[in-house]
N, C-alpha and C positions, 0 to 999 in steps of 0.2 A: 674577323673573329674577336681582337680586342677590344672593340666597339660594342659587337654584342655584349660578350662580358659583363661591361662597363653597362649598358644598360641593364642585363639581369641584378647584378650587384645593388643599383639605382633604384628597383623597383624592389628589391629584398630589404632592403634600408627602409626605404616608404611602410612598407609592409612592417615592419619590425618598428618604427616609428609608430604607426598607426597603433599596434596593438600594445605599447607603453602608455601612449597619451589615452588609450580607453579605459587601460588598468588604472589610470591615477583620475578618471571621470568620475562621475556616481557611482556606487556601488553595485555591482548587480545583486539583487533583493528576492530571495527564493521563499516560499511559505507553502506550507500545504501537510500531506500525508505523513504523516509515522511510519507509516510501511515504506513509502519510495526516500525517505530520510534517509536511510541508514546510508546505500549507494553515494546519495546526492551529499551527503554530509564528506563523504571520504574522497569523492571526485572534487568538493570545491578546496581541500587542503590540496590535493595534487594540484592541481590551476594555480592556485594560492604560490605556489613553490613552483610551477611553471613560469607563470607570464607575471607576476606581481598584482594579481587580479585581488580586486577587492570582493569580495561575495561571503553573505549576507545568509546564512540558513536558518530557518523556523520551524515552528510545526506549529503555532499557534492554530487551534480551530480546525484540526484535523484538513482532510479533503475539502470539505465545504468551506473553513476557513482562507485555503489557495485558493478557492474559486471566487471568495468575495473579495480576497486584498488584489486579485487581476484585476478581476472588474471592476475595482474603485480604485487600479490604479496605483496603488502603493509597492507592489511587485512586479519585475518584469518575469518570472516564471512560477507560476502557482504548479504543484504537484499533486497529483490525484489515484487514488487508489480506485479506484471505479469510474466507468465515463460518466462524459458531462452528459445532463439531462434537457428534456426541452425544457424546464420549469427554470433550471439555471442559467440556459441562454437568455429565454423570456426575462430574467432579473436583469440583465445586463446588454440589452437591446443593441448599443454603440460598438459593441465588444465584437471583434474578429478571433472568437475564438479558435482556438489549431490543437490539437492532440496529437502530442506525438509520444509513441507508445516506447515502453524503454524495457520491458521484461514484463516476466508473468509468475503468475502467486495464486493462493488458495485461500479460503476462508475456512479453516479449520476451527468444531467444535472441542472445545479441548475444558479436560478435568485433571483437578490435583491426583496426586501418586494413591491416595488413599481409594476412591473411585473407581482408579484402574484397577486397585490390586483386590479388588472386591466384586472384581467379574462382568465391570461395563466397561467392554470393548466397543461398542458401535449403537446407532439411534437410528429408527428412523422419521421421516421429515413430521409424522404425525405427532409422535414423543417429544423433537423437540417443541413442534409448536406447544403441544399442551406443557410443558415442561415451562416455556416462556409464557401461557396463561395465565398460569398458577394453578393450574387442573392436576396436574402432579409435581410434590410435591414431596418425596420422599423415594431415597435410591431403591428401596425395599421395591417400590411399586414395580420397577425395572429390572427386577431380576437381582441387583445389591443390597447391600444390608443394609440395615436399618438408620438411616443415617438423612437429616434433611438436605434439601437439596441449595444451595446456594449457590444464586444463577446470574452472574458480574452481567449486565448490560452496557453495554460499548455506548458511547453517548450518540445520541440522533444527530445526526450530520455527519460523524465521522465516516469514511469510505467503506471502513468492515463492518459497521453495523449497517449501511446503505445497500451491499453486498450482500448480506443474509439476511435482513428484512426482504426483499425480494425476491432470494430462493424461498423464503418460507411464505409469502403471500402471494407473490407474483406483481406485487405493487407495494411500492414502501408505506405508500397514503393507507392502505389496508390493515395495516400493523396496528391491534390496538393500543393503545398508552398500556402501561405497565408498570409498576413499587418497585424494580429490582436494586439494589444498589448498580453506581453507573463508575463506570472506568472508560479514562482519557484514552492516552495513547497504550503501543503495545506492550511496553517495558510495564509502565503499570498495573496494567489485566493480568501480565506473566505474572508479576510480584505478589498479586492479589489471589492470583488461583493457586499459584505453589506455596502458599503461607494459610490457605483456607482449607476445611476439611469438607468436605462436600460440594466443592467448589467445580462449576463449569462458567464458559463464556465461549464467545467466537473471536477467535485470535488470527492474525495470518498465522499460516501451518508454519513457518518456516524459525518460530518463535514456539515450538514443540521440540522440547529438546530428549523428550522418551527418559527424562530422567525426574521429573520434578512435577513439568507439565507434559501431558499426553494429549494426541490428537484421536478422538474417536471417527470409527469407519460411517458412512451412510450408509443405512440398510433401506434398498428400494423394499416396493412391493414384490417382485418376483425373490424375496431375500438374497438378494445377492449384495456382498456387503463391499461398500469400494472404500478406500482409504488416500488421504490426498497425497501419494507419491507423485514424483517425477512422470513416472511412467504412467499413470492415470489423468493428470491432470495436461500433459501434450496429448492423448487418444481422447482428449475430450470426455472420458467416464467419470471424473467426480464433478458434481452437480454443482459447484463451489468454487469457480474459477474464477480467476479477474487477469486486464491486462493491469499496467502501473504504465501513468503517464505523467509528462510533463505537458506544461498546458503556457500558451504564449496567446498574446493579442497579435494577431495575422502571423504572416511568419517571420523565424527570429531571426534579427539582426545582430551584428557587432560582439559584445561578450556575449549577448543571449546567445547565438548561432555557434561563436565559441563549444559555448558548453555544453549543449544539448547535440552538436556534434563529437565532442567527447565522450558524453555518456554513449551516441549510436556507435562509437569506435570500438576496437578491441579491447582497447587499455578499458574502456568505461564499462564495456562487456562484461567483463572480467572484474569488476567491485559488484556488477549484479546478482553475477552470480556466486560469490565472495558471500554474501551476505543470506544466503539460503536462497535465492530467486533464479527463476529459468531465464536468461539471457532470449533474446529475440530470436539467435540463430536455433535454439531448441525448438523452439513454435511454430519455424516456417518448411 
């Protein structure tokens, strides 16, 4: 018995050794989404103050941004707001990419307070596209007053404009170019549409806070009008859903597996859905 012990003790030591000498290695180097930020920002301070882990968070280059610092290499986990494509695999040929999915989110259209208070509740997909053509062009036309419309475009690459580019086309390549002014991350789009009067963009929902910025409902053709709650967006009826991933060259090792195994844990669960997002166990 005190032998075993002695050995458990010996291998908990090793073990506990191991993951000092990993904390004081490289850094682990995380880049990607604004959306799955928020989470990944607050699980690498917990780690941080856990194990003495050095890590590394960004957001440069949204979604597409993590997918190209993987694939060249510069990060060991890029984060994504939308899956990877074949056109992105195809850029990074050597690359064993892994998806592994950490919560779930919505792509909510959303307008400043003046907007809502003006009797546009909900769009449907044909409005917004012409709304993003520049075919309408004024809240009047919609049923609001009189009032232009100013329409925040999320920048090309990022995961939420990749997201509603292909609810509204069915192919992002389909989307034609557009003047609108362009917004980074989500903090920004918020700061833009609740300071602008006429103001809509595509935000994650969770970044609707019903006081500033509003999320408007989809109105199918059968009018039936769905809004991106909890409850619609697990039954699969808002048309506007995404998982959130983290993304590894094959599967993770060492700090990588660390952390991407925290974030699947409770404790990591629990900063998901902290942060306005459905945790995994909601979806399944």
């Amino acid at each position: 018995m005190y032998c075993g012990q002695r050995i458990i003790a010996s291998l908990l030591s090793f073990w506990l050794a191991l993951l000092c000498w990993e904390s004081h290695a490289e850094p682990l180097k995380i880049n990607g989404s604004t959306t799955v930020n928020l989470p990944v920002a607050e699980a690498a301070e917990v780690l941080r103050g856990k194990y003495a882990m050095q890590i590394h968070v960004d957001t440069q280059g949204g979604s597409s941004g993590g997918i190209s610092m993987l694939g060249e290499n510069q990060v060991q986990i890029g984060t994504s707001s939308k899956p990877l494509s074949v056109s992105d695999r195809k850029k990074f040929p050597a690359v064993n990419f892994q998806e592994t999915r950490i919560g779930l989110d919505a792509v909510a259209l959303v307008v400043s307070r003046d907007v809502w208070e003006s009797g546009i509740k909900s769009l449907s997909k044909l409005q917004v596209r012409d709304i993003y053509e520049g075919k309408i062009k004024n809240w009047k036309q919609l049923g609001g007053k009189e009032q232009q419309i100013v329409f925040f475009n999320k920048e090309p690459g990022r995961g939420t404009w990749e997201v509603f580019a292909k609810w509204l086309y069915g192919d992002t390549k389909l989307a034609p170019p557009v003047r609108h002014p362009e917004v980074g991350g989500n903090e920004e789009a918020r700061t833009k549409v609740s300071s602008s009067r006429g103001a809509i963009s595509p935000l994650s929902s969770s970044w609707a806070d019903g006081k500033e910025v509003f999320a408007l409902g989809i109105r199918s053709e059968a009018n039936e009008i769905v809004y991106p709650s909890t409850q619609n967006i697990l039954a699969n009826k808002y048309p506007i859903s995404r998982s959130l991933y983290l993304l590894t060259n094959g599967p993770p090792m060492g700090n990588t597996k660390l952390f991407i195994d925290f974030m699947l844990s409770r404790e990591g669960q629990a900063l998901v859905s902290k942060h306005g997002y459905l945790p995994l166990a909601s979806g399944q």
